[in-house]
C-alpha atoms as one frame of an Amber mdcrd trajectory, in Angstrom:
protein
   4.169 -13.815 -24.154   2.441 -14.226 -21.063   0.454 -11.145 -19.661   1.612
 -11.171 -15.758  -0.938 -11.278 -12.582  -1.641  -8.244 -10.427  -2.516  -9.032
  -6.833  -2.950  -6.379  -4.394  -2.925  -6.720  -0.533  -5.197  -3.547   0.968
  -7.094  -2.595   3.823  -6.764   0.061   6.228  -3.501   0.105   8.754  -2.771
  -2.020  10.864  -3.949  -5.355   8.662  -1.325  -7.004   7.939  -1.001  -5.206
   3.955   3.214  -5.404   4.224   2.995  -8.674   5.924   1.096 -10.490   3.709
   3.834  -9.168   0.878   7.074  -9.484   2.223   5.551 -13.656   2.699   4.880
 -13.690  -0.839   8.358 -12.121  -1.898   9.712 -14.434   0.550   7.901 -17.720
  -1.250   9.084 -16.086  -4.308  12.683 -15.568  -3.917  12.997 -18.756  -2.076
  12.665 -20.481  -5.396  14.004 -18.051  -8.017  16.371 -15.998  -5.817  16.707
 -12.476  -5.845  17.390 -12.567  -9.881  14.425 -11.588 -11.249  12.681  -9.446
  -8.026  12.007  -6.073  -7.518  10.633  -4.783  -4.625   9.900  -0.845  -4.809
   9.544   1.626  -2.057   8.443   5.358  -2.381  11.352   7.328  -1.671   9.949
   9.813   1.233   8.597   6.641   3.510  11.657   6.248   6.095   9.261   5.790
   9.196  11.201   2.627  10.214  14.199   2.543   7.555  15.652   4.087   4.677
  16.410   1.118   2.025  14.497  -1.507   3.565  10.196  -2.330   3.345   9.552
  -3.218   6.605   6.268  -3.979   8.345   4.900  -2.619  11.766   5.712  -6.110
  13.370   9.531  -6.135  12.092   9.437  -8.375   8.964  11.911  -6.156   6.791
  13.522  -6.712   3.586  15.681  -4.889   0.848  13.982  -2.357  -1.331  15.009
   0.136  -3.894  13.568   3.721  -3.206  11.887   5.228  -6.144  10.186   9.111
  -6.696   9.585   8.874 -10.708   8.495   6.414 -13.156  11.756   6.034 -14.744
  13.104   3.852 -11.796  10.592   1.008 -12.784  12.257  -0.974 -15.156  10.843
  -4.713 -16.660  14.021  -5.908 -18.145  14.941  -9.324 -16.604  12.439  -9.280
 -14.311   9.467 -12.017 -12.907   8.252 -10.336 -10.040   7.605  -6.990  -9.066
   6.721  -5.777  -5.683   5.167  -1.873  -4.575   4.634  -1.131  -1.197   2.529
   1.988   0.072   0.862   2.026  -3.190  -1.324   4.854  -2.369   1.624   7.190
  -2.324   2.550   6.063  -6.274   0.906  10.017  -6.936   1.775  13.390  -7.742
   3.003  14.974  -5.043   5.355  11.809  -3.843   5.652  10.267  -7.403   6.102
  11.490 -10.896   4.831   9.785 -13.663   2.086   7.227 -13.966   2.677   3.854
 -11.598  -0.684   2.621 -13.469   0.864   2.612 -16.749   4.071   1.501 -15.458
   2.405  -1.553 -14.040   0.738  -2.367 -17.081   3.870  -2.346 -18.842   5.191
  -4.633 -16.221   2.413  -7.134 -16.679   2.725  -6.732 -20.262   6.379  -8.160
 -20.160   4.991 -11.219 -18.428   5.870  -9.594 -14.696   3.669 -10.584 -11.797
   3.091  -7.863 -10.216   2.080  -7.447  -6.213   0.886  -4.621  -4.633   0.236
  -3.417  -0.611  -1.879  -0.394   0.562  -4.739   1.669   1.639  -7.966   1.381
   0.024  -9.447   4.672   1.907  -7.878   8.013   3.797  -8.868   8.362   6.851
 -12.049  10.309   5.410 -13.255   7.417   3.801 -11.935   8.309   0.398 -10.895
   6.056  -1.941  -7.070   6.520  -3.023  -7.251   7.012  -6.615  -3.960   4.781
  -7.752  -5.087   1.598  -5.333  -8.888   2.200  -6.747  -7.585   1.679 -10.279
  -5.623  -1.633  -9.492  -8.579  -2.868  -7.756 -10.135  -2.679 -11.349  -7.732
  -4.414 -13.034  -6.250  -7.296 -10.179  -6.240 -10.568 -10.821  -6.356 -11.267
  -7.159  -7.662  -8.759  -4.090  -6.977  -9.613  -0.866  -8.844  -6.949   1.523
  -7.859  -7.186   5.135  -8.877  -6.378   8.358  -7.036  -4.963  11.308  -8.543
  -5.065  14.908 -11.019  -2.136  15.985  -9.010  -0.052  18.216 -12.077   0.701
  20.057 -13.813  -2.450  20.714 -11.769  -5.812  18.725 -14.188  -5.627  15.941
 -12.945  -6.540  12.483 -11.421  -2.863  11.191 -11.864  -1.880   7.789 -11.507
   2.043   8.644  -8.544   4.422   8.766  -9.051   7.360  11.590  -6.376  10.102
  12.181  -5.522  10.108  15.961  -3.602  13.462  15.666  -6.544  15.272  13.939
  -3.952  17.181  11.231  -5.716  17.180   7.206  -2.960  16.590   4.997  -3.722
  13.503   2.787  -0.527  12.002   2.530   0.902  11.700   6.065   3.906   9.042
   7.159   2.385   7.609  10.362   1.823   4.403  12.865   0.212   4.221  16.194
   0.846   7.633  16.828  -1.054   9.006  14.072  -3.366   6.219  12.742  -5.830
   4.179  14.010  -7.839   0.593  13.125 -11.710   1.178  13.576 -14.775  -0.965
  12.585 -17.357   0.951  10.530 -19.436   1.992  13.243 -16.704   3.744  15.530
 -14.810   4.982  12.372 -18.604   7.021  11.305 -19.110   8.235  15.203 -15.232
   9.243  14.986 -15.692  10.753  11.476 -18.933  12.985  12.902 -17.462  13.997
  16.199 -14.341  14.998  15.059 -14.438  16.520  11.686 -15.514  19.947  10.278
 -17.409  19.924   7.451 -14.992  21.668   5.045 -13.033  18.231   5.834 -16.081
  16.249   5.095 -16.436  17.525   1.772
């Protein structure tokens, strides 16, 4: 059997990450049909609704909410689709999305995946880091510098609060280039954040 493709979509908000999914589930469906799909959503994400992925321009479509490893199940599928893949972790998640992906691809699943490279600190989230290692196809995007149109491939926090894991869109994230995301980072941080 066929060992399935991983492509992930990341990039810091505001690129286009969801977008760039919900066109390939789209393509996908269009020829197989919903048979065979699986499109996964973390279970706490309801910024813009509770069953559907949706994107910050609108594009929505049906996905099945899922908090534990157990919920990710190869039978019968082709495709496989995880949005918000940084939030696949302990505390949002139980289990190992990693593993479950592998087991995915190892039933001949293509698997896609959408989300952040960095936290707004520059940090790399651990879960997208390790599917970066093992894709078959990265697509890093840009967003639009909030500050001056440069290509943005920075996350800054507009409301200033530390937690890690925080459900947010314009009113708590921002797009930045490098060199306003660093001058944000410095002006606006204490250290204990910065290390």
């Amino acid at each position: 059997m066929r060992y399935g493709d991983l492509v992930l979509f990341t990039g810091p908000m505001f690129a286009g990450k969801t977008n760039a999914m919900v066109r390939e589930i789209l393509f996908r469906t269009y020829f197989t049909g919903p048979t065979g799909v699986a499109i996964y959503k973390i279970a706490f994400d309801n910024r813009f609704d509770e069953t559907c992925l949706v994107s910050h321009d609108g594009l929505r479509v049906q996905a099945t909410r899922v908090s534990h490893a157990r919920q990710i199940v190869p039978a019968g599928l082709q495709f496989a689709f995880f949005d918000e893949i940084q939030f696949f972790s302990d505390p949002n998640f139980e289990g190992e999305v990693v593993e479950c992906i592998r087991t995915l691809r190892g039933s001949g699943v293509d698997v896609f995946c959408a989300g952040l490279d960095m936290d707004y600190l520059g940090r790399a989230f651990e879960v997208t880091a390790l599917l970066m290692a093992e894709a078959t196809r990265i697509e890093r995007l840009t967003a639009r510098c909030s500050c001056c149109a440069a290509p943005a491939t920075h996350t800054a926090r507009i409301d200033r609060d530390s937690d890690r894991f925080v459900l947010g869109s314009g009113e708590t994230y921002s797009a930045m280039c490098a060199q306003h995301w660093f001058s944000d980072l410095r002006s606006n941080r204490t250290e204990d954040e910065l290390s």
